[in-house]
N, CA, C and O atoms as a CHARMM CRD file, in Angstrom:
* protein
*
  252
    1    1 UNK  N    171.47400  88.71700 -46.33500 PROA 1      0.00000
    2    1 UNK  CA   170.57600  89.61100 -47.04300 PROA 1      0.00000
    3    1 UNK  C    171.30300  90.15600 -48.26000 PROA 1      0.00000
    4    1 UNK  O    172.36900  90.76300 -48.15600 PROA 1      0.00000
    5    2 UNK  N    170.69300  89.92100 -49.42000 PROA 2      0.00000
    6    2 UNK  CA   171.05600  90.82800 -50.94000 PROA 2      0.00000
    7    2 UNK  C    171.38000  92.22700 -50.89900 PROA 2      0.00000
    8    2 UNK  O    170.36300  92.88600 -50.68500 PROA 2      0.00000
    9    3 UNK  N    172.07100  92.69600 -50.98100 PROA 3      0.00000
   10    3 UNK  CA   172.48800  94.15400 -50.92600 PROA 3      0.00000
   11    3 UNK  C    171.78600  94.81800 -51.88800 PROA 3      0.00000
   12    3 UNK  O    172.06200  96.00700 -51.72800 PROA 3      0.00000
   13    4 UNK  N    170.86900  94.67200 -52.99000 PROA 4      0.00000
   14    4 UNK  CA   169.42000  94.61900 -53.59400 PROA 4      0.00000
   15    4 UNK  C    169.00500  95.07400 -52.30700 PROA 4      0.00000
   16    4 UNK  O    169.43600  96.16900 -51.94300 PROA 4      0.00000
   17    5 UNK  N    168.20500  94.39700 -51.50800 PROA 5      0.00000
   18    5 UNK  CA   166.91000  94.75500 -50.45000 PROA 5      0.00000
   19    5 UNK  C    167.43800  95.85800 -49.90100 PROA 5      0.00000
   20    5 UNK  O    166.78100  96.89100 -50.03400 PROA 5      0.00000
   21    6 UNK  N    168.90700  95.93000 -49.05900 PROA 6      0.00000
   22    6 UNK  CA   169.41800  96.71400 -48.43400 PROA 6      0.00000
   23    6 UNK  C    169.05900  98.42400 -48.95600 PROA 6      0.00000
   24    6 UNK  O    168.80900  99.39200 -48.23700 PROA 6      0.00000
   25    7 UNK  N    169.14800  98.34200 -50.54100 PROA 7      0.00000
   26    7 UNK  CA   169.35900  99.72600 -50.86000 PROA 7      0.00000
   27    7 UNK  C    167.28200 100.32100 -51.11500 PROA 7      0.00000
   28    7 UNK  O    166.86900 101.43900 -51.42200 PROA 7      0.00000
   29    8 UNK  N    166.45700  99.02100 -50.82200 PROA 8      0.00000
   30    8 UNK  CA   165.24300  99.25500 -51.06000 PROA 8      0.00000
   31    8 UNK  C    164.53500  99.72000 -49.85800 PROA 8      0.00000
   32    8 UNK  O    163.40500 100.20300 -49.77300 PROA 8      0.00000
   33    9 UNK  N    165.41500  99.48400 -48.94200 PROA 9      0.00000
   34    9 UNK  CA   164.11200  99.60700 -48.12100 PROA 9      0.00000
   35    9 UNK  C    164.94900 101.44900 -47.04900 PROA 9      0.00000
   36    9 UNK  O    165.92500 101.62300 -46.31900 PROA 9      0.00000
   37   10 UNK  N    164.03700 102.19100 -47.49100 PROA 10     0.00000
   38   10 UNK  CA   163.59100 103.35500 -47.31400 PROA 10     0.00000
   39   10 UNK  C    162.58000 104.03000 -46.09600 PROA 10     0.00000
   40   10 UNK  O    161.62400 103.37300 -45.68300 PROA 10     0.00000
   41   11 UNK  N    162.82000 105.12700 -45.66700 PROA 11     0.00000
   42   11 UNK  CA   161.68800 105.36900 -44.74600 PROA 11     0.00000
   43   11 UNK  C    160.73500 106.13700 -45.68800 PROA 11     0.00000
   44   11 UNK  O    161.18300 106.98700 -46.45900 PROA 11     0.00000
   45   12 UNK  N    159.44900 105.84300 -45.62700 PROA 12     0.00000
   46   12 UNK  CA   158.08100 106.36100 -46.17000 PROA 12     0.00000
   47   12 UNK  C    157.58500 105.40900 -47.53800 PROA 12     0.00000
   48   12 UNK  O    156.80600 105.68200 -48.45100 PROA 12     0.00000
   49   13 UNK  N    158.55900 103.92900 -47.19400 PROA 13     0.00000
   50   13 UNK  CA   158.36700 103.52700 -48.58000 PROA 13     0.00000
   51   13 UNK  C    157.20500 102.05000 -47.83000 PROA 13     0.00000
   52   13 UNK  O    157.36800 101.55800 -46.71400 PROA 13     0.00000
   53   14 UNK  N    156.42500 101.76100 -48.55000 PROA 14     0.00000
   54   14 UNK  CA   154.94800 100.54400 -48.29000 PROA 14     0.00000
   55   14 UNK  C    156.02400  99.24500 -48.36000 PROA 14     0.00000
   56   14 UNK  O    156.93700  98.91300 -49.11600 PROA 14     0.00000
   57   15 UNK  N    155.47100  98.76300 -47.28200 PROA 15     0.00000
   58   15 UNK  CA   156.12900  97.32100 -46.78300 PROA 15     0.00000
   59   15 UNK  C    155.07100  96.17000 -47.34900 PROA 15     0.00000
   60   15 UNK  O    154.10100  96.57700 -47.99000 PROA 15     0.00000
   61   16 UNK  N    155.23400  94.74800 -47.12900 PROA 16     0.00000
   62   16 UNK  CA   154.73900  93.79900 -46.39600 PROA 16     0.00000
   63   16 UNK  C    155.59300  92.65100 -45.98500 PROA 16     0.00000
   64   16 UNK  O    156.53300  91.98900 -46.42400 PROA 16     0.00000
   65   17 UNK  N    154.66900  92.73900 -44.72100 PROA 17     0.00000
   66   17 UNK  CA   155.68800  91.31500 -43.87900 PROA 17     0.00000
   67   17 UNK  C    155.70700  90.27000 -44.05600 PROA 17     0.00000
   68   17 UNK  O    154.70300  89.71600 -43.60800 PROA 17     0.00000
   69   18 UNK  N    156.88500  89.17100 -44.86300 PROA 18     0.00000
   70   18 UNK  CA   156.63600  88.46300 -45.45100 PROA 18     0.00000
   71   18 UNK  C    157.09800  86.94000 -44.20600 PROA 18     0.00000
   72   18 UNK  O    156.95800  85.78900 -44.61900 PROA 18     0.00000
   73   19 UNK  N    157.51200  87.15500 -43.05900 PROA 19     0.00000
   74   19 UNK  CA   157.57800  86.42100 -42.14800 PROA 19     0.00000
   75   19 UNK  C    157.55700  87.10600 -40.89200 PROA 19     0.00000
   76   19 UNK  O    157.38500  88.32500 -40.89600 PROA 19     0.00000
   77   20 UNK  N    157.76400  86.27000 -39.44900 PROA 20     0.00000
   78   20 UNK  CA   157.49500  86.27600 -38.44100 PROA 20     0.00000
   79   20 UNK  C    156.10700  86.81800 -37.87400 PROA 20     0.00000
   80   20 UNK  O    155.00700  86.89900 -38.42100 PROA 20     0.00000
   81   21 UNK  N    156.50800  87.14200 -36.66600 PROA 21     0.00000
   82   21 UNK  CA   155.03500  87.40300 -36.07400 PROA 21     0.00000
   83   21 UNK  C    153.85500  87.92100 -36.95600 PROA 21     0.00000
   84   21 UNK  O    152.86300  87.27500 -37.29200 PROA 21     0.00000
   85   22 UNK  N    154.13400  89.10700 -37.23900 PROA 22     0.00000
   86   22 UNK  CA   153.46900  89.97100 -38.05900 PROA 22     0.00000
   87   22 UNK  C    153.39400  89.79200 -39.55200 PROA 22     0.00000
   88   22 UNK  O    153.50800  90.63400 -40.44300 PROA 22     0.00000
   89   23 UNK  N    153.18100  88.53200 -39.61200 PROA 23     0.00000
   90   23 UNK  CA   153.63700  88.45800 -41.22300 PROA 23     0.00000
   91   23 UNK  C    152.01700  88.59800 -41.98500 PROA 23     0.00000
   92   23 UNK  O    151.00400  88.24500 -41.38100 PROA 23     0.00000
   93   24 UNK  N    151.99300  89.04800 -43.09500 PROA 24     0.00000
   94   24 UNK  CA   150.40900  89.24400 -43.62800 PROA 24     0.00000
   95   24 UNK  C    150.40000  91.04200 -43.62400 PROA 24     0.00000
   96   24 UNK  O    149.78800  91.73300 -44.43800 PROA 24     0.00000
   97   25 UNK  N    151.14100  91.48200 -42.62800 PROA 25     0.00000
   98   25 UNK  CA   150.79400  93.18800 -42.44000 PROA 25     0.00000
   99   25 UNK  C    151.37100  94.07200 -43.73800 PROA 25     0.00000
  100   25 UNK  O    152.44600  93.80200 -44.27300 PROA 25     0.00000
  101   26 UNK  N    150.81100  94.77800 -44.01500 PROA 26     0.00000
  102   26 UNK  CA   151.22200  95.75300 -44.39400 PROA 26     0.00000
  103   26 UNK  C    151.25900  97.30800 -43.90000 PROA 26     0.00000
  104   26 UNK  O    150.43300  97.74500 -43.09900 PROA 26     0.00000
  105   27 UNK  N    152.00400  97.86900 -44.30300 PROA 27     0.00000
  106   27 UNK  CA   152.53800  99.54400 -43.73400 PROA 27     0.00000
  107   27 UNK  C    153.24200  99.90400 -44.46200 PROA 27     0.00000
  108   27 UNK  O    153.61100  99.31400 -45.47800 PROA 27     0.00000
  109   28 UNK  N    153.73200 101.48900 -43.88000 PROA 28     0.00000
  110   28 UNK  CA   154.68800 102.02000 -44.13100 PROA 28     0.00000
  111   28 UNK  C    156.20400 102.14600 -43.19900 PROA 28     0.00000
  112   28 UNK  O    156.10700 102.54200 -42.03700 PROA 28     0.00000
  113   29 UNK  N    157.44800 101.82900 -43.70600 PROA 29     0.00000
  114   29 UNK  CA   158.31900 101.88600 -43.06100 PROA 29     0.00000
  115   29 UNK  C    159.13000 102.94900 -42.49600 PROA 29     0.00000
  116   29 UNK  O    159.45300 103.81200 -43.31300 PROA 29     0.00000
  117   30 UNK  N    159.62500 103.14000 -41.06100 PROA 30     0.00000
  118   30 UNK  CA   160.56100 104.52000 -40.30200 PROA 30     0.00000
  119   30 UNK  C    161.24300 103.67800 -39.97500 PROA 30     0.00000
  120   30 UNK  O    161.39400 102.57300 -40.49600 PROA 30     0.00000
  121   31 UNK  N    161.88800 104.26600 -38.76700 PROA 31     0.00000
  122   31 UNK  CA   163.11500 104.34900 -38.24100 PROA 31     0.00000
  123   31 UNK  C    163.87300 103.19200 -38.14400 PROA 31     0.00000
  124   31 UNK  O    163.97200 102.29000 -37.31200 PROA 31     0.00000
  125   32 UNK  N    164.38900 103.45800 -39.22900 PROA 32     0.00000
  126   32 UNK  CA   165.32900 101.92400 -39.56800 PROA 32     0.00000
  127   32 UNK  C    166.74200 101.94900 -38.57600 PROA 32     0.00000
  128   32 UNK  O    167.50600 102.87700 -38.84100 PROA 32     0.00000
  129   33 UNK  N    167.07400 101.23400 -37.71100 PROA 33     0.00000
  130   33 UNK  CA   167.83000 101.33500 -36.68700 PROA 33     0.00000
  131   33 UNK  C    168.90100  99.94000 -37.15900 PROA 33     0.00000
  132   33 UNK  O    168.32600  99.05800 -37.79800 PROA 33     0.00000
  133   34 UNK  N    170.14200  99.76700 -36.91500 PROA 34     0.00000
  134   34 UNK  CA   171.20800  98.83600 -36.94300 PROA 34     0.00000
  135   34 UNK  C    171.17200  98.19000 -35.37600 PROA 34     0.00000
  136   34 UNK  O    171.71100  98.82200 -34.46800 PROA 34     0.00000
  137   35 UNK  N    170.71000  97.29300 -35.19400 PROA 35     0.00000
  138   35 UNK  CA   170.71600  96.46600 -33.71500 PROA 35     0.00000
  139   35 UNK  C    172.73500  95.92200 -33.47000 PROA 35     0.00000
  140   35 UNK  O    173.56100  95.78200 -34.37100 PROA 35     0.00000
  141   36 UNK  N    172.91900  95.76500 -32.15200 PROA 36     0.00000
  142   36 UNK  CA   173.86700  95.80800 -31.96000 PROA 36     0.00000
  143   36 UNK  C    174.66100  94.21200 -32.27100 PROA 36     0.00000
  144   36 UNK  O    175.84400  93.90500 -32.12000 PROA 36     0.00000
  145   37 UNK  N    173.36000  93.28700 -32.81200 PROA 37     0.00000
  146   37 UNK  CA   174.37900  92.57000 -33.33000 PROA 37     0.00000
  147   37 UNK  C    174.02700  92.17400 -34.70700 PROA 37     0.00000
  148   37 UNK  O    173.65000  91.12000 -35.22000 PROA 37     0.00000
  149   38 UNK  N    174.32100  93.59800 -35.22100 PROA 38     0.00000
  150   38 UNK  CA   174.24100  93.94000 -37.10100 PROA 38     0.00000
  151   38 UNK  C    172.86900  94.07600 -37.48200 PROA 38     0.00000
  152   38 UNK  O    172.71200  94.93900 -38.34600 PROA 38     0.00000
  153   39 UNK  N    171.60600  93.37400 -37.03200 PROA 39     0.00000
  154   39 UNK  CA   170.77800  93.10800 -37.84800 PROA 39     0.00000
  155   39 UNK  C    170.44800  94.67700 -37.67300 PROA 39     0.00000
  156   39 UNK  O    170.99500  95.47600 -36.91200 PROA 39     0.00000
  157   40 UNK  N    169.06800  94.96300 -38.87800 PROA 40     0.00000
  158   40 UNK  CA   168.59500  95.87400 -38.92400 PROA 40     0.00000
  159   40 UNK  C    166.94900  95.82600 -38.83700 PROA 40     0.00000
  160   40 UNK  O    166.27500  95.29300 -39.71700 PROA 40     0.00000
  161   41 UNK  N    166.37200  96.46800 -37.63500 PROA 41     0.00000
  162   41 UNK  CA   165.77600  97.11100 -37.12800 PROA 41     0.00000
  163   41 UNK  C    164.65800  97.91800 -38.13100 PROA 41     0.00000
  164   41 UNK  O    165.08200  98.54900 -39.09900 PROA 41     0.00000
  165   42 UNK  N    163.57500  97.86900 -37.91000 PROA 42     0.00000
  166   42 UNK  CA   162.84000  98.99100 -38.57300 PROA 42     0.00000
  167   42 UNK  C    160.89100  99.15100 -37.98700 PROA 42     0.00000
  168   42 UNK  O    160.22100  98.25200 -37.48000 PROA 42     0.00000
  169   43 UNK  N    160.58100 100.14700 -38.20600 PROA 43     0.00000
  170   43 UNK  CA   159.14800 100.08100 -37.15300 PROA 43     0.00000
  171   43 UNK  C    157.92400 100.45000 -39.02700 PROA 43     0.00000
  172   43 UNK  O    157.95100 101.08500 -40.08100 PROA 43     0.00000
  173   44 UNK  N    157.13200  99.54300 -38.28900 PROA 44     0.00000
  174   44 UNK  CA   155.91300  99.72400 -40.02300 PROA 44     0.00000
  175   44 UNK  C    155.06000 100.05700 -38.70400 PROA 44     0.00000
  176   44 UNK  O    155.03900  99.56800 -37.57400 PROA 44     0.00000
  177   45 UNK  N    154.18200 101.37800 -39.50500 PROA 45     0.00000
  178   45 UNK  CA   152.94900 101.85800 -39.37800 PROA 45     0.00000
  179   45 UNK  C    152.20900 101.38800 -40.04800 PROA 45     0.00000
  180   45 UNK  O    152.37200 101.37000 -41.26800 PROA 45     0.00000
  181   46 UNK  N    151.06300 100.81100 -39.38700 PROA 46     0.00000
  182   46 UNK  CA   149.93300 100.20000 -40.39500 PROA 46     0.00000
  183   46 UNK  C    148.86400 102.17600 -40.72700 PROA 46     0.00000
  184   46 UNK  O    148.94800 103.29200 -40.21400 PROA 46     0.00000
  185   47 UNK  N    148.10200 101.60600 -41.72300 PROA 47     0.00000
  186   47 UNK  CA   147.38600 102.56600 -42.16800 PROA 47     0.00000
  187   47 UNK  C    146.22400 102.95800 -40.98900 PROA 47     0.00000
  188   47 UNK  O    145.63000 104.02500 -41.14100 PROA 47     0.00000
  189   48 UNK  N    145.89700 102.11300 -39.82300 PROA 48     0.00000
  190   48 UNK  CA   144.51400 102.25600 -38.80600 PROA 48     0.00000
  191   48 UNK  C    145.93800 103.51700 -38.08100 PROA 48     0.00000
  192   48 UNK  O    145.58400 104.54800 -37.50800 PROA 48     0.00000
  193   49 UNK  N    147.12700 103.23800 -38.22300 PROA 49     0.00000
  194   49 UNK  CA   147.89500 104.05000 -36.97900 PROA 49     0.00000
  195   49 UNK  C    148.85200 103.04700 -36.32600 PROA 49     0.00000
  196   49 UNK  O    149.82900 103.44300 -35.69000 PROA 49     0.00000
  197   50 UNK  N    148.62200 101.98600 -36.45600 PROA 50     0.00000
  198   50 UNK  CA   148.95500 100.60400 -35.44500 PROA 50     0.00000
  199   50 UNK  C    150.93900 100.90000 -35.80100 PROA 50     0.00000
  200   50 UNK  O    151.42000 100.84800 -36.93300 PROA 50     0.00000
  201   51 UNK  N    151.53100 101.11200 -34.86400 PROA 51     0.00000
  202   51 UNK  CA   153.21900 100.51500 -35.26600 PROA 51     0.00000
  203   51 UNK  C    153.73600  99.20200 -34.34300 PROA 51     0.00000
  204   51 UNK  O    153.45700  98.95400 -33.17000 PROA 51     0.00000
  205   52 UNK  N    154.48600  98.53900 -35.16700 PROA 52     0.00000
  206   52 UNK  CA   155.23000  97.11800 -34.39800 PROA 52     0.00000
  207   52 UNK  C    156.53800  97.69800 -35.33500 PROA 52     0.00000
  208   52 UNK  O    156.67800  98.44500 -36.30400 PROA 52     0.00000
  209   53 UNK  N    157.61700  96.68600 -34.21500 PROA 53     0.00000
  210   53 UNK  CA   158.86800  96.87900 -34.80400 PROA 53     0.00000
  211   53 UNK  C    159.22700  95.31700 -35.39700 PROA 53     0.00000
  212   53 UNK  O    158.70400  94.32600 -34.88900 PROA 53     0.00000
  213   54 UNK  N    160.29000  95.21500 -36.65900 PROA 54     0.00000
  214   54 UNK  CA   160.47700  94.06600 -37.10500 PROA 54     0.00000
  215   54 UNK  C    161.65900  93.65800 -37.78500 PROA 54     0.00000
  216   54 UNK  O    162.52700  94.45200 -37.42100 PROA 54     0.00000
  217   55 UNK  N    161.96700  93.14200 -38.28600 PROA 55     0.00000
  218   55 UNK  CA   163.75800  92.58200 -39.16600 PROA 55     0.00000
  219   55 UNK  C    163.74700  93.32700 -40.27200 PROA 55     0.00000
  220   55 UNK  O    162.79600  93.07000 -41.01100 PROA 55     0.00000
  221   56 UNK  N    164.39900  94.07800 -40.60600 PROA 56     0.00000
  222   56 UNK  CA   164.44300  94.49700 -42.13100 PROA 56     0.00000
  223   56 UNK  C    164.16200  92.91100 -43.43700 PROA 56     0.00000
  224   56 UNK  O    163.70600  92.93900 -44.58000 PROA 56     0.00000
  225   57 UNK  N    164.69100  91.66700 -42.56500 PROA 57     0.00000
  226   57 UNK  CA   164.48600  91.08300 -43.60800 PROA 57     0.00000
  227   57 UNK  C    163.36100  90.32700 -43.74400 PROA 57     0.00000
  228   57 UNK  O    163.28500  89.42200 -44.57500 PROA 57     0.00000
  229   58 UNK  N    162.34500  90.66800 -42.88100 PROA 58     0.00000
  230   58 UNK  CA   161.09000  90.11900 -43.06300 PROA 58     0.00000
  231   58 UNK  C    160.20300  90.66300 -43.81200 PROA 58     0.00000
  232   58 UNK  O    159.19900  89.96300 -43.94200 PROA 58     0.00000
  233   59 UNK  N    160.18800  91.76000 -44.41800 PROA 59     0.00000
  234   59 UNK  CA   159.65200  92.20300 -45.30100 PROA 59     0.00000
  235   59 UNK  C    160.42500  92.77300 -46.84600 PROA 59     0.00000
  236   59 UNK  O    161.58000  92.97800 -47.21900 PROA 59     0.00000
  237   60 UNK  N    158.79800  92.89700 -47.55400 PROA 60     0.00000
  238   60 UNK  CA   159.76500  93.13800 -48.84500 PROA 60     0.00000
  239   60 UNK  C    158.71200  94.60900 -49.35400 PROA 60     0.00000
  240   60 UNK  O    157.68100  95.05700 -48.85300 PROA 60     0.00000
  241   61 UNK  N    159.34100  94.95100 -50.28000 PROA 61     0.00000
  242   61 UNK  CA   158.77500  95.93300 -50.73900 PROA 61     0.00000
  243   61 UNK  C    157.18200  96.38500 -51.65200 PROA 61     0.00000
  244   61 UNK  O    157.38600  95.89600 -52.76300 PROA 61     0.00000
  245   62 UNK  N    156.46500  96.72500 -51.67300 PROA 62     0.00000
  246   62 UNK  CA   155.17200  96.85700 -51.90900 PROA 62     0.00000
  247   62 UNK  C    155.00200  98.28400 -53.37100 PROA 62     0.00000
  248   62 UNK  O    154.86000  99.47600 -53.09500 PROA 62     0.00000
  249   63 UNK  N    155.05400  97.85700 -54.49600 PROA 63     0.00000
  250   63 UNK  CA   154.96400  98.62700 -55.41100 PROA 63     0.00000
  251   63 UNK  C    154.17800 100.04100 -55.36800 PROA 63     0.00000
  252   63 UNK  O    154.14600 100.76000 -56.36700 PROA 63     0.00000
């Protein structure tokens, strides 16, 4: 991962998921968590309320 994305992705900042399961979603991003083997962790609230958790690097940022 670009150390670019790293410094973008924020809690309260608009996502979309640009792979895996959930890919197509959009939200807003919380609790960005460090998983224990490095990756990083983060949960998107969709706008109905809906939260899933996902890779920091599956999504990108939403202007």
């Amino acid at each position: 991962m670009h150390e670019q994305s790293l410094i973008q992705i924020t809690d309260g900042a608009n996502c979309k998921v640009i792979s895996g399961t959930h890919k197509g979603k959009t939200g807003t991003i919380s609790d960005i968590k460090t998983s224990k083997s490095g990756e990083i962790t983060i949960t998107v609230t969709q706008a109905t309320g809906i939260r899933f958790k996902t890779l920091a690097r599956s999504v990108e940022m939403v202007g």
